[in-house]
C-alpha positions as CSV (number, residue, x, y, z in Angstrom):
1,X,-81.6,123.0,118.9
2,X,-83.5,119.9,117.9
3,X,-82.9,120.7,114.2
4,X,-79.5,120.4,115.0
5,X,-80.0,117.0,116.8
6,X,-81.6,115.7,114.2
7,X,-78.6,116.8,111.1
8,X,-76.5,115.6,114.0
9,X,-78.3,112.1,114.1
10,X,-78.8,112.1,110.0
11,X,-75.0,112.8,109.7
12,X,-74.2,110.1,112.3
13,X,-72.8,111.5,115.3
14,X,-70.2,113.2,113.7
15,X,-69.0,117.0,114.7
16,X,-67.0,119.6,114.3
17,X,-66.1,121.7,117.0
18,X,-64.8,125.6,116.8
19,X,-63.9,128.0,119.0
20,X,-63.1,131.5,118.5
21,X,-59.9,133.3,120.2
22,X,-60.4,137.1,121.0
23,X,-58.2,139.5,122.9
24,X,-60.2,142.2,124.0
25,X,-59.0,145.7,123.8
26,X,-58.7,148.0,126.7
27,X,-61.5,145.7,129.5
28,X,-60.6,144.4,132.4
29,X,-62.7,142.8,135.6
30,X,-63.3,144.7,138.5
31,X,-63.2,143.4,141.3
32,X,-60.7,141.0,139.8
33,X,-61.8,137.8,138.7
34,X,-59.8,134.7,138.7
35,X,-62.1,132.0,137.5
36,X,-63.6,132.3,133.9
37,X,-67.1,134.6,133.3
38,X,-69.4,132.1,131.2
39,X,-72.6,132.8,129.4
40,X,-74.4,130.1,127.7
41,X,-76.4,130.6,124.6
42,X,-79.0,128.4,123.0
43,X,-80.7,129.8,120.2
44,X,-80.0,129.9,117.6
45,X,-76.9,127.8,118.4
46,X,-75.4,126.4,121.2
47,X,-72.4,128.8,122.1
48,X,-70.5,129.0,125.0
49,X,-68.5,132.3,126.1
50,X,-65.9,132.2,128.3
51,X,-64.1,135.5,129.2
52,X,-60.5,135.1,131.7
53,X,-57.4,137.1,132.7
54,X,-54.5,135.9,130.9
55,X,-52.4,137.6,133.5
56,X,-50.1,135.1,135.3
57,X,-51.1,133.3,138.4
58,X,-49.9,134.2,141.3
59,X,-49.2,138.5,140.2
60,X,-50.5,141.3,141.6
61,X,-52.9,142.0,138.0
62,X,-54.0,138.2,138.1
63,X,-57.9,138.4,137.1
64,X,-57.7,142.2,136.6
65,X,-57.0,143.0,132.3
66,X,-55.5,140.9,129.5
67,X,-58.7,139.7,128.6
68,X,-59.0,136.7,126.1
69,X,-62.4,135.9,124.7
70,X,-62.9,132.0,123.6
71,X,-66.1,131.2,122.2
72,X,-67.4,127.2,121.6
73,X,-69.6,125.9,118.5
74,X,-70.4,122.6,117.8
75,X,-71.7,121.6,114.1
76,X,-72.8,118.5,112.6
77,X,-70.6,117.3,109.6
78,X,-70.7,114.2,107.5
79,X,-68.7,111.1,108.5
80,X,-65.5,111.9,105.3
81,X,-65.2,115.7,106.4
82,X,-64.9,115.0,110.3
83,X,-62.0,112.4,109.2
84,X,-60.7,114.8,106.4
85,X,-60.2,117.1,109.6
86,X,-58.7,114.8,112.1
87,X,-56.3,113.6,109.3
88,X,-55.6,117.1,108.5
89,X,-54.4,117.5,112.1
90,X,-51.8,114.7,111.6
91,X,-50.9,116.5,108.2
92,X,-52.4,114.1,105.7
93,X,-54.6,115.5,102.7
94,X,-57.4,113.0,103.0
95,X,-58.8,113.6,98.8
96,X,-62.5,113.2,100.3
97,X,-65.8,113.8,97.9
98,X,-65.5,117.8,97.1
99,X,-62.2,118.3,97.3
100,X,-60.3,120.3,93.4
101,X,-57.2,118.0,94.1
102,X,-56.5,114.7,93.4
103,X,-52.7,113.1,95.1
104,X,-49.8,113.7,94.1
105,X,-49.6,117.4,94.7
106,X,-46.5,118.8,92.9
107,X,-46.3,122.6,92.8
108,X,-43.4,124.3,90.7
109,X,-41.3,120.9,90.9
110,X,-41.6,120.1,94.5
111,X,-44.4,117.6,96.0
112,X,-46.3,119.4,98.0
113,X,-48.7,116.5,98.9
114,X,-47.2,112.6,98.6
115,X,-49.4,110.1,96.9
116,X,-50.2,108.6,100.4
117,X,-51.6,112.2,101.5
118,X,-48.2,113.2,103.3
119,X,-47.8,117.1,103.8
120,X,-45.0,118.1,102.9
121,X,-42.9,119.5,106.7
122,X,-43.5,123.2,107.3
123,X,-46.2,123.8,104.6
124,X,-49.9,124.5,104.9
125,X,-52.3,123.6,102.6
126,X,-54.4,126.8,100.9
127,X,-58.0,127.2,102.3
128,X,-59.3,127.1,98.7
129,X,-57.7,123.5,98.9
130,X,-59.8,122.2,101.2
131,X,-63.2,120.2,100.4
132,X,-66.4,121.9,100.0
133,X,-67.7,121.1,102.9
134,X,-65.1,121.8,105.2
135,X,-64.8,125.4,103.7
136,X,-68.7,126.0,104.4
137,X,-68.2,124.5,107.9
138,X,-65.3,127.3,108.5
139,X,-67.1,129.6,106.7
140,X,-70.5,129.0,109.0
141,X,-69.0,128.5,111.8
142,X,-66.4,132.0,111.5
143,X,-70.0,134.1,111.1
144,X,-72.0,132.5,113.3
145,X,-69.2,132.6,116.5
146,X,-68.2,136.4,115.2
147,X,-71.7,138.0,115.4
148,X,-72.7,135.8,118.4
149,X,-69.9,136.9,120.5
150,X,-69.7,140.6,119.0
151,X,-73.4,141.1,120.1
152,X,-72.9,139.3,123.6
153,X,-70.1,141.7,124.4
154,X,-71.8,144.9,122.9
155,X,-74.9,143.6,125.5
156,X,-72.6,143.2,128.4
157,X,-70.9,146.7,127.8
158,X,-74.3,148.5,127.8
159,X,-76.2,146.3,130.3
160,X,-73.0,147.5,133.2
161,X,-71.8,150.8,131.4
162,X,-68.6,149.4,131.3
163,X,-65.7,151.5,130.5
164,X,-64.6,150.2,127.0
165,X,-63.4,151.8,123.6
166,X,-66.1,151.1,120.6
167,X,-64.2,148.5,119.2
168,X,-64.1,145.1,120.7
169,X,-60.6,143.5,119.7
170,X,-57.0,144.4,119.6
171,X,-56.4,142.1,116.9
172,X,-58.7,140.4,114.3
173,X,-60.1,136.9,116.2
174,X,-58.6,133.7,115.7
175,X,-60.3,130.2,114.7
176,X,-59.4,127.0,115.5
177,X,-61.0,123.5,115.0
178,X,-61.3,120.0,116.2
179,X,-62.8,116.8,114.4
180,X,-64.9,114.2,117.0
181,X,-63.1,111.5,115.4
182,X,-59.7,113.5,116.6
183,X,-57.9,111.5,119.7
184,X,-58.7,112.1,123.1
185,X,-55.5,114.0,123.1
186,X,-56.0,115.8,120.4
187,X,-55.9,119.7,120.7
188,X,-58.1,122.2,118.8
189,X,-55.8,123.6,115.2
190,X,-55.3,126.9,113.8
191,X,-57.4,127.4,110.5
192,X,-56.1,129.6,108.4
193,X,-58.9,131.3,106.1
194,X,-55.8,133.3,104.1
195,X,-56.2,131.8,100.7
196,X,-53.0,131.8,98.5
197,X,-52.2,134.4,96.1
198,X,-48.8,135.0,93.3
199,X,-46.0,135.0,94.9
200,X,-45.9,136.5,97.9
201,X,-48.7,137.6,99.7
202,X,-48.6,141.6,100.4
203,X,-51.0,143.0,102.6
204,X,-51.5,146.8,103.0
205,X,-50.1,148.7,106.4
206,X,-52.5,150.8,108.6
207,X,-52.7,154.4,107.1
208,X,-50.1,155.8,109.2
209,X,-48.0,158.9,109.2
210,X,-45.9,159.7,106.4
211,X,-43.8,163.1,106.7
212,X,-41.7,165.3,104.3
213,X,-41.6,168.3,103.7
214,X,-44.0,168.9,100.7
215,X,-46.9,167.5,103.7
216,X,-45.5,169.9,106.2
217,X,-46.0,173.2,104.3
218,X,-49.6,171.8,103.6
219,X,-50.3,170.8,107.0
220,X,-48.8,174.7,107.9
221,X,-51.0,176.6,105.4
222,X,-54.2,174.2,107.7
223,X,-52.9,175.3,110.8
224,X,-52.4,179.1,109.7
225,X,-55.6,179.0,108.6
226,X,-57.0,177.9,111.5
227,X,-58.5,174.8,110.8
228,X,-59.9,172.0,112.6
229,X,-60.5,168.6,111.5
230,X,-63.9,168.6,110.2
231,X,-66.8,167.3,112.0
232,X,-67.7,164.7,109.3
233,X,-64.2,163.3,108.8
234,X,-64.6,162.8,112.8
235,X,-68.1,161.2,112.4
236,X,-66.5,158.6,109.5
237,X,-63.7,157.6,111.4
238,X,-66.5,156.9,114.0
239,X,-68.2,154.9,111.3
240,X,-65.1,153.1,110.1
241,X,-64.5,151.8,113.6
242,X,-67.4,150.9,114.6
243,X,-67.8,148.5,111.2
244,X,-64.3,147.2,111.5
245,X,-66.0,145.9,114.9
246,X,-68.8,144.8,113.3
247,X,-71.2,146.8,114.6
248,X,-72.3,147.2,110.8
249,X,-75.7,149.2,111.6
250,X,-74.5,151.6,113.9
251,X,-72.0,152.5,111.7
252,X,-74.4,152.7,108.6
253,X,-76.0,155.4,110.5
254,X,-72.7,156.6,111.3
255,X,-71.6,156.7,107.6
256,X,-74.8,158.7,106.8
257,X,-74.6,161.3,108.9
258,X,-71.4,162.4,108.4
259,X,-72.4,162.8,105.2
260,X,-75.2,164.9,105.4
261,X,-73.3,166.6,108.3
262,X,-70.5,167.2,105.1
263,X,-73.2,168.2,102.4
264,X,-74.9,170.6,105.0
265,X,-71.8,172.4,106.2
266,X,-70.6,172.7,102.8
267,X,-74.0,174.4,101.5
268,X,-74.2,176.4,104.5
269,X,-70.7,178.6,104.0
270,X,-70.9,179.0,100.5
271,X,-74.3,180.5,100.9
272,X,-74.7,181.4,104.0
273,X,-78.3,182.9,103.4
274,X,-79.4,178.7,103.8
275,X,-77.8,177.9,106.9
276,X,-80.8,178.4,109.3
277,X,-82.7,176.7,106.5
278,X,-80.8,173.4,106.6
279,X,-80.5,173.3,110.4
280,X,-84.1,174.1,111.5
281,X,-86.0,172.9,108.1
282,X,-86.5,169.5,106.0
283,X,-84.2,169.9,103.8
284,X,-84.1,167.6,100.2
285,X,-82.4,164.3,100.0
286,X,-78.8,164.6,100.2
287,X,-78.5,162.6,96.5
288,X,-80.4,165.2,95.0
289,X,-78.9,168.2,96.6
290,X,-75.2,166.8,95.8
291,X,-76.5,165.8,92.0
292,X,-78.6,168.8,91.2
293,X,-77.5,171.7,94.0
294,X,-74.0,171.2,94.1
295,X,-72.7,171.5,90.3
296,X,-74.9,174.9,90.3
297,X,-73.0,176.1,93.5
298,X,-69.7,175.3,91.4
299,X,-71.0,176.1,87.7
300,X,-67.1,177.5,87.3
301,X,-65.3,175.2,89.1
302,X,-61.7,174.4,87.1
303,X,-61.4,171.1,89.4
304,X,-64.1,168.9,88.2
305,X,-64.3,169.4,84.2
306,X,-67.6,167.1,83.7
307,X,-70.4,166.5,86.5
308,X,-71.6,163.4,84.9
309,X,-68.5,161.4,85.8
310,X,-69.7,161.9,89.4
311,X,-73.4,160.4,88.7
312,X,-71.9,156.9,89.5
313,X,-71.1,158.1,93.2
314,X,-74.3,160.1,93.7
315,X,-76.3,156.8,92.6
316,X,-73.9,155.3,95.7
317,X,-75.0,157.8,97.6
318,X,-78.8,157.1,97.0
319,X,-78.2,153.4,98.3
320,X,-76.2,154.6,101.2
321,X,-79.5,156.8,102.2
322,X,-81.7,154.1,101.5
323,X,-80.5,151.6,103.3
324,X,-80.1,154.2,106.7
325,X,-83.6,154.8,106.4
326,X,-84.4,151.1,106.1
327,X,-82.1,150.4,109.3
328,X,-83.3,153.5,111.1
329,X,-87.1,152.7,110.8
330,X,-87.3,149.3,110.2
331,X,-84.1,147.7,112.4
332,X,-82.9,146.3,109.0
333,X,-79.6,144.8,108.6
334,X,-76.7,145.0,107.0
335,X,-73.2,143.5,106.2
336,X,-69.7,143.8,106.1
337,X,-68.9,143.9,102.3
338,X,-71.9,146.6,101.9
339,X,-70.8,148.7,104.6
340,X,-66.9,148.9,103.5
341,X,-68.6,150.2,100.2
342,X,-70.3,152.4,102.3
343,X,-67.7,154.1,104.3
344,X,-65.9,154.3,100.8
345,X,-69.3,156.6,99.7
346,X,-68.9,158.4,102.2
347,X,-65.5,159.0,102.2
348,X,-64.7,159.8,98.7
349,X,-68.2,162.4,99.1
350,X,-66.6,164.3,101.8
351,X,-63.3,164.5,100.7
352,X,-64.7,165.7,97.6
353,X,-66.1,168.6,99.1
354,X,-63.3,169.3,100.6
355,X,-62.0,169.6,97.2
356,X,-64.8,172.1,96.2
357,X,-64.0,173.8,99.4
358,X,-60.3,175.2,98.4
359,X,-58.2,172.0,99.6
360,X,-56.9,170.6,96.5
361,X,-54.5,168.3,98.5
362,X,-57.7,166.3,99.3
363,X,-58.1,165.1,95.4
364,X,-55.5,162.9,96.9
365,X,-57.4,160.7,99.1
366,X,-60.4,159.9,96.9
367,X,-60.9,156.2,95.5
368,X,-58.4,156.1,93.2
369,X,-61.3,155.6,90.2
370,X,-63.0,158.8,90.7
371,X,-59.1,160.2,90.7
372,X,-58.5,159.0,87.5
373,X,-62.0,159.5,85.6
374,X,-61.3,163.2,86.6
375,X,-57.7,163.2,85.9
376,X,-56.9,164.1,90.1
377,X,-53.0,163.4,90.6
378,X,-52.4,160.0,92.9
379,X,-50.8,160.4,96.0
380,X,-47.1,161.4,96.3
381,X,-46.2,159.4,99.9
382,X,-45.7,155.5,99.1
383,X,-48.1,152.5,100.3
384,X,-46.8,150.7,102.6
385,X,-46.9,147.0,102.2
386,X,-45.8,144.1,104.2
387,X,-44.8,140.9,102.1
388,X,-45.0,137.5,103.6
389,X,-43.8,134.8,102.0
390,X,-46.5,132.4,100.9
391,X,-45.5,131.1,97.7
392,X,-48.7,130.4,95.6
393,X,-49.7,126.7,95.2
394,X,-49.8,126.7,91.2
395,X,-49.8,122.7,90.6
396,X,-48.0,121.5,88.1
397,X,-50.6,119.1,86.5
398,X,-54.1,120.6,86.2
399,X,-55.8,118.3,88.9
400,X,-58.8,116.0,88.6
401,X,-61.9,117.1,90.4
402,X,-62.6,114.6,92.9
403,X,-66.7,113.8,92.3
């Protein structure tokens, strides 16, 4: 805390304040609660958590569910950023030191941005746009209120044994900001971390359910079979959720095991004569027994035509293993961009197996790299995309770097 006083103090007095909007999914109070819960923290940063109904006043579920999280963060900024902000508010681009534009801002023949600063009416400047420093500050300040608040909730949860689903949120949080040289009256504003892309932005739809009647005979011959979802397609969807939430280490362990779980169940029915063996004895690494075991178990196989185009996801493998062990006996951490590559390990591993194991629809829901170094067909139901428009901001005149 007094390192922060004293950047505070070098800075001169100038901050930038944050908070973080979460709705949380599926908790209520009980007894009902009308007045905020808040929980201070001080180290390493000064973070205050309030938790409140959003139910109406007066009705019969006031303080009981609707839950929104709002968490507080102060940071020291320099004098130019803290105005940039508060003139930001009154939509003015304020050009200070670190910022890739210089005024005017014309983009595909319309001025975006006057000479004078002047934001154009219903446009919002890129996140990319933004000085150097005020992208750092959002970009501090997003982690820093995220895994504060993510690890005060998982506490809370475990500390009452509170009925709650793994993950925290029913939508991603929201963060807004606030310059100290902002009026009085001034409320806190939306920050948009989206940066622009061509065109129109399109952003991929959850994985939902597509039907026809190609998928329904397959999803017949599975049920006249008499199959079950597989316990390690259960145990990744645990592992998925779980780092969506960011609860990045227990799903690294997660991830792992339903790995091995796959590998092990695999091994075990296609030679029986080794199940006890993997259940009740140390059994190698799972790398080596998916690089070395497995292409001997499917010397013949007509679906993968060359093992060696596989050795770049069994060296994924290998990290995945290494860093479970490093988390599992030594409490190390990880973060999101490694553990999305993770769950991608993982998945592609498993549904490879279930390849191997007879299911050749499953060539279909591998990482679309490994489908096309082995020539597996893409999938036959459509991505579903939704497109908002965001038009990107390609100035016209390649703009002077402010120094």
């Amino acid at each position: 805390m007094q390192n922060a006083m004293n950047e505070l103090a070098r800075m001169g007095g100038e901050t930038l304040s944050f908070i973080l909007v979460s709705r949380l999914k599926d908790v209520s109070f009980n007894p009902q609660r009308k007045e905020p819960l808040i929980f201070e923290v001080l180290r390493p940063s000064r973070i205050r958590i309030n938790i409140q109904s959003t139910n109406p006043l007066g009705s019969s579920q006031e303080g009981f569910d609707n839950l929104e999280c709002k968490s507080y963060l102060e940071l020291p900024t320099s004098r130019q950023c803290a105005n940039f902000v508060a003139h930001l508010a009154d939509k003015i681009y304020l050009p200070i030191e670190g910022a890739s534009i210089s005024l005017p801002v014309r983009v595909r023949g319309v001025e975006r941005i006057s000479a004078n600063g002047k934001i154009l009416d219903g446009e919002s400047v890129p996140f990319e746009l933004y000085p150097l420093e005020a992208r750092e500050l959002v970009t501090s300040a997003w982690e820093t209120l995220m895994s504060t608040q993510a690890r005060f909730l998982r506490l809370l949860r475990w500390h009452q044994d509170i009925d709650a689903p793994p993950d925290l949120y029913d939508s991603e949080p929201s963060i807004y900001w606030r310059s100290s040289r902002s009026g009085n009256g001034d409320e806190h504003r939306h920050v948009s971390r989206q940066v622009s892309r061509d065109g129109e932005l399109w952003l991929p739809t959850s994985h939902g359910i597509v039907w026809n009647e190609f998928l329904e005979q397959e999803l017949q011959q599975l049920w006249e079979g008499g199959n079950d979802e597989p316990i390690a397609h259960e145990l990744l969807r645990e592992a998925s959720l779980l780092t969506l939430n960011g609860s990045y280490r227990s799903g690294l362990l997660m991830a792992a095991t339903a790995v091995e779980t796959a590998v092990k169940d695999h091994i075990g029915k296609l030679r029986p004569d080794t199940h006890w063996i993997l259940q009740n004895l140390p059994s190698p690494p799972v790398e080596k027994m998916l690089r070395k075991y497995l292409p001997d178990m499917h010397a013949h196989s007509a679906v993968i035509s060359d093992w060696k185009l596989l050795n770049p996801l069994w060296k994924a493998c290998g990290k995945l293993f290494e860093a479970r062990n490093a988390t599992a006996h030594g409490g190390a951490d990880t973060d999101g961009p490694s553990m999305r590559q993770h769950i991608q390990t993982a998945s592609d591993i498993i549904y490879i197996l279930d390849v191997l194991a007879g299911r050749l629809w499953a060539r279909q829901r591998v990482n679309f790299k490994i489908r096309d170094a082995l020539g597996w067909p893409a999938p036959i139901e459509p991505n579903v995309f939704i497109s908002i428009s965001q038009p990107r901001w390609e100035i016209d005149d390649t703009p002077k770097m402010s120094s």
